[in-house]
PAMARRO-202058 format. One record per residue (C-alpha): x, y, z; residue number from 1. Coordinates in nm, 2 decimals, padded with zeros to 4 digits. Each point is the difference from the previous one (the first is absolute). Layout:
% residues N
<drennu <X; Y; Z>; NUM>
...
This chain:
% residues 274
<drennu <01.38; 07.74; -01.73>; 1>
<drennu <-00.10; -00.29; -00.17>; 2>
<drennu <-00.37; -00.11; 00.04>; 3>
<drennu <-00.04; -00.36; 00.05>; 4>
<drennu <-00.19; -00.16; -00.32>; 5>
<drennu <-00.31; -00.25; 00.11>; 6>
<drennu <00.25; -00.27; -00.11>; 7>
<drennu <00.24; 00.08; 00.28>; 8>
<drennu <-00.27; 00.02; 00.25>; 9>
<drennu <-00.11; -00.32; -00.09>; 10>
<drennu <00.31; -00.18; 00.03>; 11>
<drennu <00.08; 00.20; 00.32>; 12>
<drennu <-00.35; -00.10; 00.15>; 13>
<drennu <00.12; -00.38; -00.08>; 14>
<drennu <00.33; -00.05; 00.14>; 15>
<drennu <-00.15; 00.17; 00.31>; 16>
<drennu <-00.22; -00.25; 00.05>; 17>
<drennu <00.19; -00.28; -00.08>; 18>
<drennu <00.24; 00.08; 00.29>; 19>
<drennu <-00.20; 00.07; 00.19>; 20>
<drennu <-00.07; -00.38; 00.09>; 21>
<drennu <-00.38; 00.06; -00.04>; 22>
<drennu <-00.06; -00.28; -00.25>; 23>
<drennu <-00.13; -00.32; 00.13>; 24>
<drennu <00.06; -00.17; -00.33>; 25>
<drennu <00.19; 00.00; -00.32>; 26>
<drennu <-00.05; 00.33; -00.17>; 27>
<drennu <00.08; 00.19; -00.31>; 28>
<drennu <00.28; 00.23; 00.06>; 29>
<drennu <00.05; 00.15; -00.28>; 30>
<drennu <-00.21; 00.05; -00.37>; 31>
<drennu <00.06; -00.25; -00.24>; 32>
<drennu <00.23; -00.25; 00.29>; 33>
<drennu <-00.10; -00.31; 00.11>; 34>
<drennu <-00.13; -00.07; 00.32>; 35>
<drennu <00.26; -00.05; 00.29>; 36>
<drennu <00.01; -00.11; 00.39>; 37>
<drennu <-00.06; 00.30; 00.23>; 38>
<drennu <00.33; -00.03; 00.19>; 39>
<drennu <00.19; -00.03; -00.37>; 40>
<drennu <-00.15; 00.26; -00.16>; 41>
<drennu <00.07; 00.25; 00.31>; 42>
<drennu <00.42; -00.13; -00.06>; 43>
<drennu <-00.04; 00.12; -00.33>; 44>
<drennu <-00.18; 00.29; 00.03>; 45>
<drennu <00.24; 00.10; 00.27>; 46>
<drennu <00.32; -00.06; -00.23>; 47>
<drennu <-00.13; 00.21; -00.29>; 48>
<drennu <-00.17; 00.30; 00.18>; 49>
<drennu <00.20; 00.32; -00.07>; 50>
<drennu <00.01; 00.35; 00.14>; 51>
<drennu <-00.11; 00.27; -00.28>; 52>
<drennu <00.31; 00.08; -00.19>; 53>
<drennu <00.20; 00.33; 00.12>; 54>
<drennu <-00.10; 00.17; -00.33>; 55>
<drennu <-00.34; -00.02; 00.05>; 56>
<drennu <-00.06; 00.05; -00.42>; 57>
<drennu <-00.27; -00.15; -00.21>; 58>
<drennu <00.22; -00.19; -00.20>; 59>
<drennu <00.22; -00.13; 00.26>; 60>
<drennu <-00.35; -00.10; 00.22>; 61>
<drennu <-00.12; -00.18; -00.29>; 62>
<drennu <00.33; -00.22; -00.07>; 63>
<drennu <00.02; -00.06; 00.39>; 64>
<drennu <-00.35; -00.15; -00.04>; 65>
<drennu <00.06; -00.17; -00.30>; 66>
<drennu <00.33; -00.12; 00.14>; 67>
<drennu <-00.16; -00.16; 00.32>; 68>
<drennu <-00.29; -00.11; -00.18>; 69>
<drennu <00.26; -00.28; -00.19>; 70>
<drennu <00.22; -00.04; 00.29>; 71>
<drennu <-00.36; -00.12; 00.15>; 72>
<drennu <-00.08; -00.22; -00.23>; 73>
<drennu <00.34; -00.15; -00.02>; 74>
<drennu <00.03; -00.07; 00.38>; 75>
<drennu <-00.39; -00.20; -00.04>; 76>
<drennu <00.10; -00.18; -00.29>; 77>
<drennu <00.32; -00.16; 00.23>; 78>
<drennu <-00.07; -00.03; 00.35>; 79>
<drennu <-00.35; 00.15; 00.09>; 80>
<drennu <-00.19; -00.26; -00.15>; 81>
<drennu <-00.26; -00.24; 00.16>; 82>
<drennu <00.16; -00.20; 00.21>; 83>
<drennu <00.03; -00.38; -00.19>; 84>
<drennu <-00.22; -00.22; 00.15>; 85>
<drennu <00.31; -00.27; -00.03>; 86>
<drennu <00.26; 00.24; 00.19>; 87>
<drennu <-00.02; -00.15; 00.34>; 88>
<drennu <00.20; -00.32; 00.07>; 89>
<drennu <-00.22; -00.34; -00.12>; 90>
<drennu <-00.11; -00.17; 00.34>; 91>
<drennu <00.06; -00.39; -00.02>; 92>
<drennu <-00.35; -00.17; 00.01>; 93>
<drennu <-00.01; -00.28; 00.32>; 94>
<drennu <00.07; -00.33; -00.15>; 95>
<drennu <-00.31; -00.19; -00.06>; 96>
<drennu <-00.04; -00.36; 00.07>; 97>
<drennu <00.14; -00.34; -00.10>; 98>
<drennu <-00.22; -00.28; -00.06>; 99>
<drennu <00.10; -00.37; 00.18>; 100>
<drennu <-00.23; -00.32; -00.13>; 101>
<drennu <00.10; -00.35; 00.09>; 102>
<drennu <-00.10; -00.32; 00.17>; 103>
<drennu <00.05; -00.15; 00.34>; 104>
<drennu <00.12; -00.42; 00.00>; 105>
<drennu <00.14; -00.30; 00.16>; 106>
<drennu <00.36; 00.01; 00.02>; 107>
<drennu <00.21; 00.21; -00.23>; 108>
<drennu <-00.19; 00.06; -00.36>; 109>
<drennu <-00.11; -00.11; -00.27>; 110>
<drennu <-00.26; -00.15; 00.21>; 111>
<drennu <-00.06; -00.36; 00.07>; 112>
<drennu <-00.34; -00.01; 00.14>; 113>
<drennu <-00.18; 00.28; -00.07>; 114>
<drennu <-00.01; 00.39; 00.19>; 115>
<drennu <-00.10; 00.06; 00.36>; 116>
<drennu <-00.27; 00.26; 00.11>; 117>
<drennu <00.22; 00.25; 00.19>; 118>
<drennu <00.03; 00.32; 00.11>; 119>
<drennu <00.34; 00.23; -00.15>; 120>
<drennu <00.07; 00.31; 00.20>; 121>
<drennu <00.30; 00.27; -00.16>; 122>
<drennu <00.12; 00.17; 00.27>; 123>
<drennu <00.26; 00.27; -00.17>; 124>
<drennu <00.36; 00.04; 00.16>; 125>
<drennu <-00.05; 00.36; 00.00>; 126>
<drennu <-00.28; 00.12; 00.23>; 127>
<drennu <-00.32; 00.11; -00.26>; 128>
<drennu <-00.26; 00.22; 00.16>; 129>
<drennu <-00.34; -00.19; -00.14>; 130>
<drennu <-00.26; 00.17; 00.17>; 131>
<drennu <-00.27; -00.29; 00.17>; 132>
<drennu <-00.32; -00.01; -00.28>; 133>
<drennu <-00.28; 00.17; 00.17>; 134>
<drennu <-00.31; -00.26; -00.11>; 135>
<drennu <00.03; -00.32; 00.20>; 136>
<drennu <00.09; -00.32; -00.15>; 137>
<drennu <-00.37; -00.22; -00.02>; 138>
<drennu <00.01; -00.38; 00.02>; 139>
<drennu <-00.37; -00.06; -00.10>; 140>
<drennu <-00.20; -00.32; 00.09>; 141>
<drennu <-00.18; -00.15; -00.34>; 142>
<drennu <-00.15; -00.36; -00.13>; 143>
<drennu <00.14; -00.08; 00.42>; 144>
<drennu <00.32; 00.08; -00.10>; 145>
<drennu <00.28; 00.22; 00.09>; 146>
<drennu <00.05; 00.27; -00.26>; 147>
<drennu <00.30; 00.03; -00.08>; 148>
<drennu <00.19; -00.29; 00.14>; 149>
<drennu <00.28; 00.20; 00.07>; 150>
<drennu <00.02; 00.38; 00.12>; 151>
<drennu <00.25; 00.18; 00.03>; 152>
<drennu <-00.02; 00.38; 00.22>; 153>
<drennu <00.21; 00.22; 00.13>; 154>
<drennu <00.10; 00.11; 00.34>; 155>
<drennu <-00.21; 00.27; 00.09>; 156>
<drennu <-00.25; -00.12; -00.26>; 157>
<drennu <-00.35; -00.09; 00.09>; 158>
<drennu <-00.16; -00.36; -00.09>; 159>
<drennu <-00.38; -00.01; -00.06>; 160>
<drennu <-00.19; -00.31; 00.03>; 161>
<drennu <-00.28; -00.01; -00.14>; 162>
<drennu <-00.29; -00.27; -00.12>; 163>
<drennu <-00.15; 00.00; -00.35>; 164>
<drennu <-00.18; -00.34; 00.03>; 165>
<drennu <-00.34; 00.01; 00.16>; 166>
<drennu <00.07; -00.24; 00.27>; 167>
<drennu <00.17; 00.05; 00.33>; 168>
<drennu <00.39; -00.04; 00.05>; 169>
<drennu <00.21; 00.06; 00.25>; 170>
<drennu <00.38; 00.13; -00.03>; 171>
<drennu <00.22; -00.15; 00.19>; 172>
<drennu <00.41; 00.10; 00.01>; 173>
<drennu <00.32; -00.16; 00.15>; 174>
<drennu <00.34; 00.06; 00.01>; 175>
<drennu <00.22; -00.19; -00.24>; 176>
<drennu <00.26; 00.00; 00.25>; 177>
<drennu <-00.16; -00.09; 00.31>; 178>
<drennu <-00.31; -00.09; -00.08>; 179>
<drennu <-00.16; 00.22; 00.20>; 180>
<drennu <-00.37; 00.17; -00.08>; 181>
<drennu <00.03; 00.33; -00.06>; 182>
<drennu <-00.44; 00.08; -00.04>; 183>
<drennu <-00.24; -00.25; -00.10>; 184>
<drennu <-00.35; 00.22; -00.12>; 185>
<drennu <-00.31; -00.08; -00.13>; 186>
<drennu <-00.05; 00.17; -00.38>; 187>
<drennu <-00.35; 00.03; -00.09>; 188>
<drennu <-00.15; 00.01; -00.32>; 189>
<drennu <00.15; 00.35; -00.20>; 190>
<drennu <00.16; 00.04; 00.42>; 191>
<drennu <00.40; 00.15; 00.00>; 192>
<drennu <00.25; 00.01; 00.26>; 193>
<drennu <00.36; 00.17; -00.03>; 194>
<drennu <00.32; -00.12; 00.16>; 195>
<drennu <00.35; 00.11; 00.02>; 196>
<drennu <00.28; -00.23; 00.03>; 197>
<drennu <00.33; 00.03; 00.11>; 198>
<drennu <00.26; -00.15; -00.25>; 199>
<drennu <00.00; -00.37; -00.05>; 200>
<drennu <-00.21; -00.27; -00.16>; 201>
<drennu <-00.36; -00.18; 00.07>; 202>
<drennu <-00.21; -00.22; -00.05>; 203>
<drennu <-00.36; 00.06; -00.08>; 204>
<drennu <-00.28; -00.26; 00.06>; 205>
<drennu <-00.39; 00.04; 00.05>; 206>
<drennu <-00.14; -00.26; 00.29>; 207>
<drennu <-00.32; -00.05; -00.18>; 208>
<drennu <00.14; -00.13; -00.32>; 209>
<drennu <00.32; -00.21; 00.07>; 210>
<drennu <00.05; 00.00; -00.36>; 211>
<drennu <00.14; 00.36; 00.00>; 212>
<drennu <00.30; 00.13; 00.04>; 213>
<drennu <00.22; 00.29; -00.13>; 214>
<drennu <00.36; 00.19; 00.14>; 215>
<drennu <00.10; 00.30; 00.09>; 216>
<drennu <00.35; 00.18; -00.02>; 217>
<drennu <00.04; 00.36; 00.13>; 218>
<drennu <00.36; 00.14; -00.05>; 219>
<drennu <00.18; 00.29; 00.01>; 220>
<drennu <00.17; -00.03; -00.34>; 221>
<drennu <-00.11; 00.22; -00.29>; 222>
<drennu <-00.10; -00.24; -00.26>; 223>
<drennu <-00.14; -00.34; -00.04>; 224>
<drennu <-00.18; -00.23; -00.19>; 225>
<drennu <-00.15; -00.35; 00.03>; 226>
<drennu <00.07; -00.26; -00.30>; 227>
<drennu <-00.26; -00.18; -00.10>; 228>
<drennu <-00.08; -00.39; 00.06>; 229>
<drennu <00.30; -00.06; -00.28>; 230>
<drennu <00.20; 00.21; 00.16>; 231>
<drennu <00.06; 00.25; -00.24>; 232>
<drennu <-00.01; 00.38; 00.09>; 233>
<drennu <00.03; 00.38; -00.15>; 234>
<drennu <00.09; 00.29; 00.19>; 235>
<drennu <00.02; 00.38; -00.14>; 236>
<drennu <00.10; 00.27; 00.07>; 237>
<drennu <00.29; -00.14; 00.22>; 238>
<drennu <00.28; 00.29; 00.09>; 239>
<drennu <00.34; -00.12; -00.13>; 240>
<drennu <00.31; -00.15; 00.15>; 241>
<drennu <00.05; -00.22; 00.29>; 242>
<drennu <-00.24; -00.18; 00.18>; 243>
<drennu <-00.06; -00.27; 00.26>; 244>
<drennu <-00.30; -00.24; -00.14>; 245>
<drennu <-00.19; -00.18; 00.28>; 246>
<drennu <-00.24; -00.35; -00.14>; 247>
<drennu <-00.19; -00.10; 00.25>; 248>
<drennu <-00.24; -00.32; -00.12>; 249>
<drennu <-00.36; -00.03; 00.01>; 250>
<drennu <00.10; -00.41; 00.02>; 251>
<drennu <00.24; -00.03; 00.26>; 252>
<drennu <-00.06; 00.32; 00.17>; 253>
<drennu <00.41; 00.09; 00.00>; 254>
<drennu <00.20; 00.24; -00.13>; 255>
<drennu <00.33; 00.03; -00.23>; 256>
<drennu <00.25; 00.32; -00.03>; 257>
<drennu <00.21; 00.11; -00.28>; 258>
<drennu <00.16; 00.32; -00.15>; 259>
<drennu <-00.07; 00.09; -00.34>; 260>
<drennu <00.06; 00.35; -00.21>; 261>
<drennu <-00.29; 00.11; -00.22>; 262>
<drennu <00.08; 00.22; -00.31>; 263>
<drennu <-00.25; 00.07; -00.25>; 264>
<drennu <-00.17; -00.33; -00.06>; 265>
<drennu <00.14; -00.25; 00.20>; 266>
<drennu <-00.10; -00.40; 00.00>; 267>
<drennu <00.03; -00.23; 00.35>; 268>
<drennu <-00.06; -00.38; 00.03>; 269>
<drennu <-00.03; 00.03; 00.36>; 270>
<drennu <00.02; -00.37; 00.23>; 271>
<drennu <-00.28; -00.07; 00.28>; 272>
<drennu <00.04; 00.02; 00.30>; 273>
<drennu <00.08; -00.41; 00.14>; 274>
């Protein structure tokens, strides 16, 4: 009988144990062949293992050695390979963001007499999932003043008042809409007090300093923005297509309604509310 060389033991020893599923990574599987993925080099292993020939002779061994040895090597080279890292079908990134700038006026644009503070709430036609920002919105009181003028917050979201100036003040809140006081609380000096609203707008004034005053709109809508005292605004990061854009003005305490699709950049001359 023919006595198995150390070359044959060696290759015997190998495809054993790369069938054997006992690799937990990428392994040699044969001398001189790249690396391969467990579960493809176990395929090919599998379709190139052969039984010892029927005439077990030196010569024929050797050849049936040599002969798988290239079959091997031929099977790698085509389809045991690593697998490409660019093989699996590309996943579509979520579309990012438009931007919308603009400016709130009087009547339809250009404007006549100037912008209007407002308010401009995008609330999307299809139903976006913004989760409620965990910090509270802070409307700070500084040089006895409201600060900022105009907040908005979300519902569910927290407002903190709190006093920077190093005199007394007191907080006191109504409803825009009925005029009702919602909490009126002293603030002392470095003091804070949270509130949250339901949706809707109000008015913000502090009983020891008539002087000050400041809004608040709470809303359900995902995004807003307040324009400045021109008017003019800038919102990013706006999710495209249609959307229903609610001004309400800091002036005339109303609000206006009107439809508008946002793709990519998008510009609005918006009209205040009357």
């Amino acid at each position: 009988m023919h006595q198995h060389s150390a070359d044959d033991q060696r290759i015997t020893d190998r495809v054993g144990y790369c069938n054997s599923g006992m690799s937990s990574r990428n392994v040699s599987c044969w001398d001189g062949v790249r690396d391969v993925a467990p579960l493809q080099c176990n395929v090919a292993l599998m379709s190139t293992s052969t039984e010892h020939p029927p005439f077990d002779l030196p010569g024929n061994r050797i050849f049936s050695v040599i002969l798988s040895l290239v079959g091997a090597v031929w099977l790698f080279s085509v389809g045991c390979g690593p697998v490409s890292e660019t093989s699996e079908e590309p996943v579509n990134p979520p579309p990012t963001g438009g931007l919308v700038q603009g400016v709130v006026v009087s009547g339809l644009a250009p404007p006549v007499t100037g912008g209007f503070r407002s308010v401009i709430l995008f609330e999307p036609d299809v139903p976006l999932a913004a989760p409620v920002p965990a910090d509270p919105a802070t409307m700070d009181q500084f040089g006895l003043a409201f600060i900022p003028e105009v907040l908005v917050a979300r519902v569910g979201q927290e407002v903190a008042f709190t006093n920077g100036d190093a005199e007394l003040h007191n907080v006191h809140v109504r409803s825009s809409a009925s005029s009702k006081t919602i909490f009126n609380i002293a603030t002392p000096i470095a003091g804070e007090y949270l509130h949250m609203f339901d949706a809707g707008t109000y008015t913000v004034s502090c009983d020891v300093h008539p002087a000050m005053a400041a809004y608040i709109v709470v809303t359900e809508a995902p995004y807003g923005v307040v324009a400045d005292r021109d008017g003019r605004f800038e919102l990013a990061g706006i999710s495209a297509g249609r959307h229903t854009v609610r001004v309400w003005s800091v002036d005339t305490e109303r609000q206006s309604e009107r439809v508008v699709d946002i793709v990519g950049k998008t510009d609005l001359d918006l009209s205040a509310p009357e």
